[in-house]
C-alpha positions as CSV (number, residue, x, y, z in Angstrom):
1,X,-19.2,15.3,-7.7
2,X,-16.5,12.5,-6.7
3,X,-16.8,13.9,-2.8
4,X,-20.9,12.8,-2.7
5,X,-19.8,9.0,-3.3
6,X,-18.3,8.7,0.4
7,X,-21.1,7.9,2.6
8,X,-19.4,7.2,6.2
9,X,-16.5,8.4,8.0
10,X,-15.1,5.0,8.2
11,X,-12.0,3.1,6.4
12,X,-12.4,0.3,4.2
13,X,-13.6,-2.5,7.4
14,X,-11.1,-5.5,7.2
15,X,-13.6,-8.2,5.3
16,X,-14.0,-5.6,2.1
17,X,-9.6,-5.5,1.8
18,X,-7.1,-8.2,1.4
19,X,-3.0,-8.1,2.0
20,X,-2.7,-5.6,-1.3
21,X,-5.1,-3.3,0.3
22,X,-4.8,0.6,0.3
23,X,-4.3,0.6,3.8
24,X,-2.3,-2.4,4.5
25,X,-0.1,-1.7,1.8
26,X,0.4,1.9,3.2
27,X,0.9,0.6,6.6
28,X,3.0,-1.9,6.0
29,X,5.3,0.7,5.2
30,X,5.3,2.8,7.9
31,X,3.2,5.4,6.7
32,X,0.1,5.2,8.1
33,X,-0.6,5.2,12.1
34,X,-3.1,3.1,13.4
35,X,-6.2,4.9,14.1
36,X,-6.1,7.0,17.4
37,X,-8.7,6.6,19.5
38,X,-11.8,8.4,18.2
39,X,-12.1,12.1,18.7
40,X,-14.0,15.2,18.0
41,X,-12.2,18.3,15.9
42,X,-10.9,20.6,18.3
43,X,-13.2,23.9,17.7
44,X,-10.2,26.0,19.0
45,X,-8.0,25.0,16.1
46,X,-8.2,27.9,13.6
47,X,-8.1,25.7,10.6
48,X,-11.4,24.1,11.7
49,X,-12.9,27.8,12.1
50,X,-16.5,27.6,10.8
51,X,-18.0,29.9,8.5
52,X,-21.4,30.8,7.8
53,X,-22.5,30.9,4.2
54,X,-22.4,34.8,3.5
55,X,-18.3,34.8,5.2
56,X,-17.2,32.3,2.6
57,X,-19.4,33.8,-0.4
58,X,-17.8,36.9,0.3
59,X,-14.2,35.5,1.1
60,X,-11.4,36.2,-2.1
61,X,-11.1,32.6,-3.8
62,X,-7.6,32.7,-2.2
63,X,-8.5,32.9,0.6
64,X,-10.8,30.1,0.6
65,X,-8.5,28.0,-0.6
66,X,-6.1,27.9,2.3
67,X,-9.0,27.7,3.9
68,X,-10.1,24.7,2.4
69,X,-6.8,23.1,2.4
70,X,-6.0,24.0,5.9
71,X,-9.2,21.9,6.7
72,X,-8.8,19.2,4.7
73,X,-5.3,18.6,6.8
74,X,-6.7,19.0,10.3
75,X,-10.0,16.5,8.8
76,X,-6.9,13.8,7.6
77,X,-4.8,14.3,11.4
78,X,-8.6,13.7,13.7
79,X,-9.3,10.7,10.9
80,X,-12.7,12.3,9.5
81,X,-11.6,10.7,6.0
82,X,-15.4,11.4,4.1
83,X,-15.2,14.9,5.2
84,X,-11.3,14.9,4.4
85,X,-12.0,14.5,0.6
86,X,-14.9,16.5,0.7
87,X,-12.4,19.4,1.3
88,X,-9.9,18.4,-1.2
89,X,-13.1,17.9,-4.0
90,X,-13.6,22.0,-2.9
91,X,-9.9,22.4,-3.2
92,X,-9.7,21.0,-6.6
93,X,-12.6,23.0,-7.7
94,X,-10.7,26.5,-6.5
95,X,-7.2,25.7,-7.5
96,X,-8.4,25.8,-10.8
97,X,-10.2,29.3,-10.1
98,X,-7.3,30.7,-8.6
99,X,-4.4,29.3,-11.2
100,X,-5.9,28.0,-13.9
101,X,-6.3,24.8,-16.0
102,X,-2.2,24.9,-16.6
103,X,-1.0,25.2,-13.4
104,X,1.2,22.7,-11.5
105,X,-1.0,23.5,-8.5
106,X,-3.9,22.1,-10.1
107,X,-2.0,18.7,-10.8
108,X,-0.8,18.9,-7.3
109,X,-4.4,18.8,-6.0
110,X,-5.7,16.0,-8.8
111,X,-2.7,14.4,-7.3
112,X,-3.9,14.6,-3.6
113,X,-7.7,13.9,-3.9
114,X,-6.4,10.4,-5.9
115,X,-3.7,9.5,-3.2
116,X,-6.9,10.2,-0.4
117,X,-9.5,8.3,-2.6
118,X,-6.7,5.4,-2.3
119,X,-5.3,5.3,1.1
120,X,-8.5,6.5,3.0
121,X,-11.1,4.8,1.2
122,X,-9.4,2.3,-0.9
123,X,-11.1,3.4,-4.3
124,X,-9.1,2.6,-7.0
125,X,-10.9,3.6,-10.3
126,X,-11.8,7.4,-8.6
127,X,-7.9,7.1,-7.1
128,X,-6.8,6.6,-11.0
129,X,-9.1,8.6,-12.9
130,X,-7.7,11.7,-10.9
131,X,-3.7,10.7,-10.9
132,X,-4.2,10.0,-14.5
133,X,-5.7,13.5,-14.4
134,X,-2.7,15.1,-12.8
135,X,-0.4,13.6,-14.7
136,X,-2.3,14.7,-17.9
137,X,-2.0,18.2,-16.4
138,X,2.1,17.5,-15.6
139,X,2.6,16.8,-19.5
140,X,1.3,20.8,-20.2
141,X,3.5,22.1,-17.2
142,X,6.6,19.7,-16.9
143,X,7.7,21.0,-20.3
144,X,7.8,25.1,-19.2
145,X,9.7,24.6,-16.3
146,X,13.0,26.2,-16.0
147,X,13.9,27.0,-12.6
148,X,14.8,23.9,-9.6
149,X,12.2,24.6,-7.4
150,X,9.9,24.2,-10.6
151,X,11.3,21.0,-11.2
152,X,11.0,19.6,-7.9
153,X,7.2,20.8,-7.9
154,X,6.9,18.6,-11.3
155,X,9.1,15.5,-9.9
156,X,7.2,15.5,-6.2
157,X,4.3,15.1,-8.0
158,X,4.9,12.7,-10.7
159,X,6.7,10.5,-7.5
160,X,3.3,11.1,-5.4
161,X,1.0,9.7,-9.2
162,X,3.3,6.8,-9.8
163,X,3.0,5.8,-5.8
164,X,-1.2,5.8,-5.9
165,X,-1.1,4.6,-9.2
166,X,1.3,1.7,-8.6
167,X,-1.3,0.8,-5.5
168,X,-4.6,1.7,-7.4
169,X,-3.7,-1.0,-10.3
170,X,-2.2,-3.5,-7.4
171,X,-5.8,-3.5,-6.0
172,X,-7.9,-3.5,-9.5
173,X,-5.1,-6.7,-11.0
174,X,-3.6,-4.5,-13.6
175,X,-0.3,-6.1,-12.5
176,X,2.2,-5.1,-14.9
177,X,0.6,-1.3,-14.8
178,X,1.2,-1.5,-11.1
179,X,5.2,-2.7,-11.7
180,X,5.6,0.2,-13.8
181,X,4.5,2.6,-11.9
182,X,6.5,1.6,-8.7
183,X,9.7,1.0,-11.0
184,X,9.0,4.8,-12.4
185,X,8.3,5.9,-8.7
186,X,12.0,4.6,-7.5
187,X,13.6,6.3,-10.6
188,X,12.2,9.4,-9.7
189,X,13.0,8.8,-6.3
190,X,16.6,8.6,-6.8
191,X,16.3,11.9,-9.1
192,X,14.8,13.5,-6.0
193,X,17.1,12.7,-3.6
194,X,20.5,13.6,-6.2
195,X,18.8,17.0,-6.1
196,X,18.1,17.1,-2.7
197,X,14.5,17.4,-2.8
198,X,13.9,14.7,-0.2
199,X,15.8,13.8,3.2
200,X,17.3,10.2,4.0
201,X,14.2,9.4,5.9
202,X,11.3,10.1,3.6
203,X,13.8,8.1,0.7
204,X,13.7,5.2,2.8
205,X,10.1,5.2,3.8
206,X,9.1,5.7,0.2
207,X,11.4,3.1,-1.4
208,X,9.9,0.9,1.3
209,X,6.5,1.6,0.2
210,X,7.3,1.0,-2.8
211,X,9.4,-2.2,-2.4
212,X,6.3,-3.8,-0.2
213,X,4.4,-2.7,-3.5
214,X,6.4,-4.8,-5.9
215,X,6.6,-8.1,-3.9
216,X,2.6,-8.0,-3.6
217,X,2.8,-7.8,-7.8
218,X,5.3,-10.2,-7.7
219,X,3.8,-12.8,-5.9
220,X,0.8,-12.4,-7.6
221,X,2.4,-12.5,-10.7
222,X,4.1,-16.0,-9.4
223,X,7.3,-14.4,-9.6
224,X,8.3,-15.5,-5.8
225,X,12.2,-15.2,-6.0
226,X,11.5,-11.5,-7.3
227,X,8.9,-11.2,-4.7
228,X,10.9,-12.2,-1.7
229,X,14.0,-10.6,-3.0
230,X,12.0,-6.7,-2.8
231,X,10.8,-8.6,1.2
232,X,14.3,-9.0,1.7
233,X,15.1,-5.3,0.4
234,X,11.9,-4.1,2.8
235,X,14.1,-5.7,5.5
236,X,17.1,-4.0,4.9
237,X,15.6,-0.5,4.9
238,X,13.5,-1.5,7.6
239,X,16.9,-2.1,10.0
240,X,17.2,0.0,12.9
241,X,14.4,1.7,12.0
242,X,12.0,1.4,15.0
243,X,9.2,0.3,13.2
244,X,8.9,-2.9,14.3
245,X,5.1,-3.4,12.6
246,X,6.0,-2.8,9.9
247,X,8.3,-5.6,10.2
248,X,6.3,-8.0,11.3
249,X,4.4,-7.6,8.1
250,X,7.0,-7.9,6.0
251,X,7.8,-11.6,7.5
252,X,4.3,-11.9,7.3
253,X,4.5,-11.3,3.2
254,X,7.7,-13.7,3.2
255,X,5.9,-16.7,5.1
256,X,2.6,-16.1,2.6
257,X,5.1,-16.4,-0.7
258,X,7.6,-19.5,1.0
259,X,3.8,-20.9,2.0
260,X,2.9,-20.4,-2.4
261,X,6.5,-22.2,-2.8
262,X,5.5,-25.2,-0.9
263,X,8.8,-24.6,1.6
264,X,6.3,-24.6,5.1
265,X,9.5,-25.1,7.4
266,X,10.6,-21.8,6.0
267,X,6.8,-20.0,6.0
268,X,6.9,-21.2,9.7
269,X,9.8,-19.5,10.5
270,X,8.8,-16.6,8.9
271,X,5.9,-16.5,11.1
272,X,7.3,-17.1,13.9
273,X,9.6,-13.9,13.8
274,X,6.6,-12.6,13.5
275,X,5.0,-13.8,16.4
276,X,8.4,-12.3,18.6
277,X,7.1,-9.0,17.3
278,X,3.8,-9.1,18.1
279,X,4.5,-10.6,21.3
280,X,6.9,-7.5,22.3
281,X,4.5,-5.4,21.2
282,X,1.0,-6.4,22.1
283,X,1.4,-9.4,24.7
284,X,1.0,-13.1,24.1
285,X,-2.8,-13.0,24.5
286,X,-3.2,-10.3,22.1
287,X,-6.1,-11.6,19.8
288,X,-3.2,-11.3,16.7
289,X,-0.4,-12.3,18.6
290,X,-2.8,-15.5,19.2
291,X,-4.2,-16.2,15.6
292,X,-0.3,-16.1,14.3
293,X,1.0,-18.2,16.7
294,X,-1.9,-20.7,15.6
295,X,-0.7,-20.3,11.8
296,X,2.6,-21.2,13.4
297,X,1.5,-24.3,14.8
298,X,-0.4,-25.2,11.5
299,X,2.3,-24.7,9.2
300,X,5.2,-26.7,11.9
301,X,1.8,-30.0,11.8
302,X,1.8,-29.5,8.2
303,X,5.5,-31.0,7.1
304,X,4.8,-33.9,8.7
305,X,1.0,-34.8,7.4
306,X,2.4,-34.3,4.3
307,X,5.3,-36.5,4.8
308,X,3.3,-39.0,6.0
309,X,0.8,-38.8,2.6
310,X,3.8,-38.6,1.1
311,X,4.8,-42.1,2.2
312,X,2.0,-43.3,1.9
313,X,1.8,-42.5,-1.6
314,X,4.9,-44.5,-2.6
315,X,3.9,-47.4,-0.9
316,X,1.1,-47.9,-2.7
317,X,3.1,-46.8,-5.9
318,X,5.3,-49.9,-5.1
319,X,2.3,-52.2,-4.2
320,X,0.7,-51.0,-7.7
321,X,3.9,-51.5,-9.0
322,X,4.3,-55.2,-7.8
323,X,0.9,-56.0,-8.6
324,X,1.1,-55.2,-11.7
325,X,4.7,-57.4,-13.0
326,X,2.8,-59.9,-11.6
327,X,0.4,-59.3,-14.8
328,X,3.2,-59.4,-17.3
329,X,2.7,-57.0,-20.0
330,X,1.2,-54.0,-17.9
331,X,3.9,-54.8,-15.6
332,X,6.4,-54.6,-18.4
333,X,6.1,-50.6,-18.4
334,X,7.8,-50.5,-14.4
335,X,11.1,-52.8,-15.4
C-alpha cells in the first residue's frame, strides 16, 4: 500500500528540495509553521486512544473511521508525518466501506492522502496519482449534486486537487500542467468565496499560495515580468498581514528572478529587505540572517566587476579595432 513507502518520521531534509519544494512553497505562504520543537503524543488526548486488536476488529466501520481520522489530525498537529499518512491510507480504505466508491467522501479522502504525500513528504507522482484519483471520483459526484452544501463539498475539493496538483507538477517540471491547475484553483476560489464558502482570511492565504505557485512556474518558464508581477501580487496580500516570513521569502523569489534578468542593483535590494526581516526576527548573527546578508554583499561587488570587464572589453574592442584599419581590408569592415 502507498502508506508502507514512508520509512522515517522526517520531512524532506533541505539538500533533497529546492525553492519549488512542497514545503517551501507551502511555507512561503503562510501555511505551514515551522516545526515545534520535537514532542511525544500526548496519551491523554482521546484521539490518540490506543486499541488493542480485538477493540478495533469488533468496532462498527464508522466508528473506526472517526477513529482513524481523528488520529491522523492529532499525528499531522505533534508532526509524526509517516504515521500521519498511514492513518489517512486506513482512512481511504474505510471511507470506501462506509460510503462507497461514488461518494464525495471518498474523493475528499483521495484528496487529503495526495495533499499529505505533497506537503509532508514532498512526493509528487504518489501526491498526483491520488488527486487525479479524487478528481476522477468528483466527475461521478459533481454531476448529482443539487443542494449548496453539496456543491461546496464538490468545489472545496476540486480547490484542495488543483492546489496539490498545481505543486505536484511545479516539483516534477510539468510547467504548463502546474499553471493550469493554479489558474483553475483561483477560479474556483473566487466561486467559493461569492458563495461564501470561505472567509476573507483563508481567500487570501490560498490566493497567496497560489500566487507564490505561479511566479516559481513563471520563472522557470523565463517568463520574469509574469513572474515578479504574481511576487508583486504575493506582496499585496501579504500587507498587514503579520507574516513577516513569509515576506521575506517572497523578496527572496523577487531578488532570484531580477538576479535571472541580469538587474543585480535591484536583486540586491531585494535581498536586503530581506535581510531587515530576518534581522527583526532572528538577530543579526542568526546563521540565515548571516548567509543573506553575504548574498547582499555579493550581488552590491558584482555591478562593479562587471563594469570593470565590461570596460575592459571595449577597450580591447577599440584596440582590435585600430589594429586592424591599420591592415586595410579587414579594417575596412569597422569604418
Amino acid at each position: 500500500m502507498d502508506g508502507h513507502q514512508t520509512a522515517t518520521k522526517t520531512r524532506p531534509t533541505s539538500s533533497d528540495s529546492t525553492d519549488s519544494s512542497a514545503e517551501s512553497l507551502l511555507r512561503s505562504a503562510g501555511t505551514v509553521a515551522p516545526p515545534p520543537p520535537a514532542s511525544h503524543l500526548d496519551e491523554k488526548n482521546p484521539s490518540l486512544e490506543i486499541y488493542n486488536k480485538k477493540e478495533l476488529i469488533m468496532m462498527p466501520p464508522e466508528e473506526k473511521l472517526k477513529h482513524f481520522e481523528s488520529r491522523a489530525k492529532a499525528l499531522e498537529d505533534n508532526q509524526e508525518f509517516d504515521a500521519c499518512i498511514r492513518e489517512l491510507v486506513r482512512c481511504v480504505a474505510l471511507t470506501r466501506l462506509v460510503h462507497g466508491d461514488g461518494h464525495v467522501k471518498l474523493a475528499h479522502a483521495h484528496a487529503r492522502l495526495a495533499k499529505a504525500y505533497f506537503l509532508f513528504k514532498g512526493l509528487a507522482l504518489q501526491a498526483q496519482k491520488h488527486s487525479s484519483k479524487a478528481r476522477e471520483l468528483l466527475s461521478l459526484t459533481a454531476s448529482t449534486s443539487t443542494c449548496r452544501e453539496e456543491t461546496l463539498q464538490v468545489l472545496t475539493c476540486l480547490l484542495s486537487i488543483n492546489l496539490t496538483q498545481g505543486g505536484a507538477t511545479l516539483l516534477t517540471a510539468n510547467l504548463e500542467e502546474a499553471e493550469s491547475a493554479f489558474m483553475k484553483g483561483q477560479l474556483i476560489v473566487e466561486e467559493l468565496h461569492q458563495m461564501d464558502g470561505i472567509n476573507a482570511v483563508e481567500k487570501m492565504q490560498t490566493e497567496l499560495e497560489i500566487s507564490i505557485g505561479l511566479s516559481r512556474v513563471y520563472q522557470k518558464q523565463r517568463r520574469l515580468e509574469k513572474a515578479l508581477g504574481q511576487c508583486a501580487k504575493s506582496l499585496q496580500l501579504l500587507d498587514d498581514s503579520g507574516k513577516p516570513e513569509a515576506t521575506c521569502s517572497v523578496y527572496r523569489d523577487m531578488a532570484a528572478i531580477e538576479r535571472d534578468r541580469d538587474h543585480l542593483e535591484k536583486a540586491a535590494e531585494y535581498l536586503s529587505k530581506c535581510h531587515e526581516i530576518q534581522t527583526s526576527l532572528y538577530g543579526p548573527q542568526h546563521k540565515e540572517t548571516r548567509a543573506t546578508q553575504k548574498a547582499v554583499e555579493a550581488l552590491t561587488r558584482a555591478p562593479a566587476a562587471t563594469d570593470k570587464r565590461r570596460r575592459k572589453g571595449r577597450e580591447e574592442m577599440r584596440s582590435h579595432v585600430s589594429s586592424t584599419a591599420s591592415g586595410g581590408k579587414d579594417g575596412d569592415r569597422f569604418k
